[in-house]
C-alpha positions in Angstrom: 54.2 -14.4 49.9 53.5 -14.9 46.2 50.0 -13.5 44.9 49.2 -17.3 44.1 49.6 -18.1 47.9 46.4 -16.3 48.8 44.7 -19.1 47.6 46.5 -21.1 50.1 45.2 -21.9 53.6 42.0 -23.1 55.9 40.6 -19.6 55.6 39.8 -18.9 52.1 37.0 -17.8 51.2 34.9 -18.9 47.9 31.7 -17.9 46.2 30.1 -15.9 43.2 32.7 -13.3 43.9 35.9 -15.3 44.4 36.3 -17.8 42.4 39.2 -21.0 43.2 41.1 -23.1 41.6 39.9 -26.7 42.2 44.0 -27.9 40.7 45.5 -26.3 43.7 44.3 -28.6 46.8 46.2 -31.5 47.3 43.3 -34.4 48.7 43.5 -37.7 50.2 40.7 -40.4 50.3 38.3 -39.9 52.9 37.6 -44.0 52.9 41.4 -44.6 53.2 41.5 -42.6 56.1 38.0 -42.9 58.1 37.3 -44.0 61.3 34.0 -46.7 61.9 32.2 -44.1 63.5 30.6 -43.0 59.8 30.0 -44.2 56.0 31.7 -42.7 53.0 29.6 -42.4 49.6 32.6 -44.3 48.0 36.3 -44.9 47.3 36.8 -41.4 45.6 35.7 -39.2 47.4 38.4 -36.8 48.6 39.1 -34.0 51.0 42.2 -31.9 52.3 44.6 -33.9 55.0 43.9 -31.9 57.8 39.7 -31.8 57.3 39.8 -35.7 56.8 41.4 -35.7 60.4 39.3 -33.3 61.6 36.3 -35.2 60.1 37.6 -38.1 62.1 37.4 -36.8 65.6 34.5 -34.6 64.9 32.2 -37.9 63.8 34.2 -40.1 66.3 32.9 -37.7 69.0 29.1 -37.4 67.3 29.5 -41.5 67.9 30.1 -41.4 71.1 27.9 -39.0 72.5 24.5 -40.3 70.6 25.8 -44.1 69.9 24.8 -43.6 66.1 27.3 -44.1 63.4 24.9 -43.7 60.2 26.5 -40.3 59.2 27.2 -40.5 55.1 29.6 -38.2 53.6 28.5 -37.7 50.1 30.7 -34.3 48.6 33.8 -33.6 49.5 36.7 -32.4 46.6 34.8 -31.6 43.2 36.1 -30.8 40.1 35.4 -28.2 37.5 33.9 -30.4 35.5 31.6 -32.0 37.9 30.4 -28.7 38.7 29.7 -27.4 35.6 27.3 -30.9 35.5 26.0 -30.4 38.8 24.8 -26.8 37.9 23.6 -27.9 34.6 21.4 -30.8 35.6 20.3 -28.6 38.3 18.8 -25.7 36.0 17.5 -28.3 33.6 15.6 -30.2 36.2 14.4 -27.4 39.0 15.1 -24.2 36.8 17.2 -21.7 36.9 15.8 -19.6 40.1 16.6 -23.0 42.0 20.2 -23.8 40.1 21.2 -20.1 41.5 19.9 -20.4 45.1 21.3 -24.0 46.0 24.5 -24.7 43.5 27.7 -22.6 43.3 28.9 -21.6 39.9 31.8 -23.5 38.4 34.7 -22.3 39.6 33.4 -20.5 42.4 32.2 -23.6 44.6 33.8 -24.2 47.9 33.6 -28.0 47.3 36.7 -27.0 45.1 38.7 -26.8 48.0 38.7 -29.8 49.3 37.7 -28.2 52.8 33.8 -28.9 52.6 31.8 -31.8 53.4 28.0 -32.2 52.6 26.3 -34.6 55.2 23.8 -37.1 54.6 22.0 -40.4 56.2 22.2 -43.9 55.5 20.1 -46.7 56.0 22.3 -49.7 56.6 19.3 -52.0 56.1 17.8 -50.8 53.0 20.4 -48.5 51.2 18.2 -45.6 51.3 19.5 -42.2 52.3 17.5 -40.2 55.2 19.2 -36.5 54.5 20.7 -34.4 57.0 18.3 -31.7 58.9 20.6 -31.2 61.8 18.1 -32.0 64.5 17.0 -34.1 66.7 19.6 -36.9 67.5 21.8 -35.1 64.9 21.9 -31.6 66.7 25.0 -32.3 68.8 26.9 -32.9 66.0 26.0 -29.4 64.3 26.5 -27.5 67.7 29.7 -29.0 68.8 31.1 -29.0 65.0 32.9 -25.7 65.7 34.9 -27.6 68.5 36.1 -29.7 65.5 37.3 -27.0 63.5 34.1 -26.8 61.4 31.3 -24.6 60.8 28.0 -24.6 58.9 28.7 -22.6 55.8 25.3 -21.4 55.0 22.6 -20.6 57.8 19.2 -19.6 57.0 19.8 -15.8 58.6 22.9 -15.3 56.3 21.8 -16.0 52.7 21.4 -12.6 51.3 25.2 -12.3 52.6 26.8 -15.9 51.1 24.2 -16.1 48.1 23.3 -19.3 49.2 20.3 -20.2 50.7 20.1 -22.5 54.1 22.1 -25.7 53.6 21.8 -27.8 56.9 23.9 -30.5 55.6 27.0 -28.2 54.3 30.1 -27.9 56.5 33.7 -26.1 56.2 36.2 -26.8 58.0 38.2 -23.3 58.8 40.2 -24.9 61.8 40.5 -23.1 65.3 40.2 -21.0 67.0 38.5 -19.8 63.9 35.4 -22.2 63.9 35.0 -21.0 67.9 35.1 -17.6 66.9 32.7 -17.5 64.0 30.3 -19.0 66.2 30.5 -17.1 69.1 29.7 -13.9 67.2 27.4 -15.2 64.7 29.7 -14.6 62.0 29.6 -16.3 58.3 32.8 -16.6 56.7 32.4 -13.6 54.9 32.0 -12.0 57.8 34.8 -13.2 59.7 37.2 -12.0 57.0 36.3 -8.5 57.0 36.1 -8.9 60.5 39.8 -9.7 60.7 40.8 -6.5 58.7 39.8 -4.9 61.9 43.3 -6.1 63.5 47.0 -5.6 62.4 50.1 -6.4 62.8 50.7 -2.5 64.1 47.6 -2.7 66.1 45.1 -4.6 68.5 45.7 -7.9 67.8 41.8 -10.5 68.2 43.1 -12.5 71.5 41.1 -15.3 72.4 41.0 -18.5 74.2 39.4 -21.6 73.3 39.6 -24.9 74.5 42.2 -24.0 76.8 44.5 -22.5 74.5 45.3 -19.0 73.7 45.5 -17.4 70.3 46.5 -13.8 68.5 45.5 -13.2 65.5 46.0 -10.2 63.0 45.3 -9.9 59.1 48.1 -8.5 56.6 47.5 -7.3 53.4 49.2 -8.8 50.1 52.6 -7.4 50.1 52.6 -6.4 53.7 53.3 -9.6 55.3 54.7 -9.6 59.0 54.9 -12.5 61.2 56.9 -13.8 64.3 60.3 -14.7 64.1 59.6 -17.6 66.9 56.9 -19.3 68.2 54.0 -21.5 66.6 51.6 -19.5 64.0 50.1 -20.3 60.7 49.1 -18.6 57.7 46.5 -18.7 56.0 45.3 -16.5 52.3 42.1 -15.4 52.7 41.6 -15.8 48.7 40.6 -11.8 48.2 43.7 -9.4 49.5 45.6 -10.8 52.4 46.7 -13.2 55.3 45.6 -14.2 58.5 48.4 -15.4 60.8 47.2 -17.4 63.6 49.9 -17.3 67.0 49.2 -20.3 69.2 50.2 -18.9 72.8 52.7 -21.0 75.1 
């Protein structure tokens, strides 16, 4: 694996620390591809193949359970550029404390990866948007989201860990048995990927099941990589010194 494929995968991780590349993601549009069971801002917006189809069973299942379909994506894939105006407009309106506590710096925003989605509300009879607090009718969707493959990047306990304060409308999707895993141990992502150097290749591999199927996971360092020679598993950079292969059990 080249050092540029660290940066490749549902498991990297991005903020103030490690920045990405928001060229390398290749996006489709989220409009093209939805289901009826949410709204889109618009035409443009973009995300990563595999979280647009995740998006579509994880909102198609919201819809289902609580009969509302008035979910509006309104970020997915961002550019450098709109960043850098984003983060701009942000210290010249609220000020600088507020810029640093809600908005990612340029280049270091996970929005770049075209694996986030911010949540909002719409108001199909007046237009107006109703923001997303999570609650109420909308807490199945936050506390089932990890069955989906997503989790919510930035609680309110972890924000001297991420550098981001409490965003209840801000998901990643990681995938499974990740998104499972995170949540059962209360992990951010940050976390979860020094929690992974904690198993090798050589070692205990992190067994789990989830959903009725079986996983192994173990993390290799850059240069170290070591995977199966049969079977199903995936690999994924973790954007700072390694890999995470994922074995899906028979």
């Amino acid at each position: 694996m080249a050092e540029k494929d660290l940066s490749q995968g549902t498991l990297v991780l991005v903020n103030r620390d490690h920045a990405y590349d928001p060229e390398l993601p290749q996006t489709v549009s989220v409009f093209d591809k939805k289901t009826q069971s949410y709204f889109v801002k618009d035409k443009i917006l973009s995300l990563r193949e595999d979280t647009a189809d995740a998006l579509n069973q994880w909102m198609d299942a919201f819809a289902a359970e609580s009969g509302k379909t008035d979910v509006n994506i309104v970020a997915g894939w961002r550019s450098y550029d709109t960043q850098v105006r984003l983060y701009q407009n942000a210290v010249n309106n609220k000020g600088q404390e507020y810029a640093d506590a809600y908005l990612a710096l340029p280049g270091c925003s996970e929005h770049h990866t075209g694996l986030a989605v911010d949540l909002d509300t719409y108001n199909i009879e007046d237009g107006t948007s109703g923001g997303f607090d999570g609650e109420g009718a909308y807490a199945w969707a936050v506390e089932h989201a990890w069955e989906y493959g997503f989790i919510q990047r930035y609680p309110p306990e972890k924000s001297d860990i991420t550098g981001i304060d409490y965003e209840s409308w801000h998901f990643r999707y990681v995938g499974l048995p990740h998104a499972y895993i995170m949540q059962a141990e209360n992990l951010c992502l940050e976390e979860y990927i020094d929690y992974l150097r904690n198993y090798s290749f050589s070692g205990e591999h992190l067994t789990v099941t989830c959903l009725g199927t079986s996983y192994a996971l173990y993390y290799c360092p850059k240069g170290q990589m070591i995977v199966p020679t049969s079977g199903s598993y995936t690999i994924s950079g973790n954007n700072v010194d390694g890999f995470i292969i994922t074995i899906r059990k028979p």
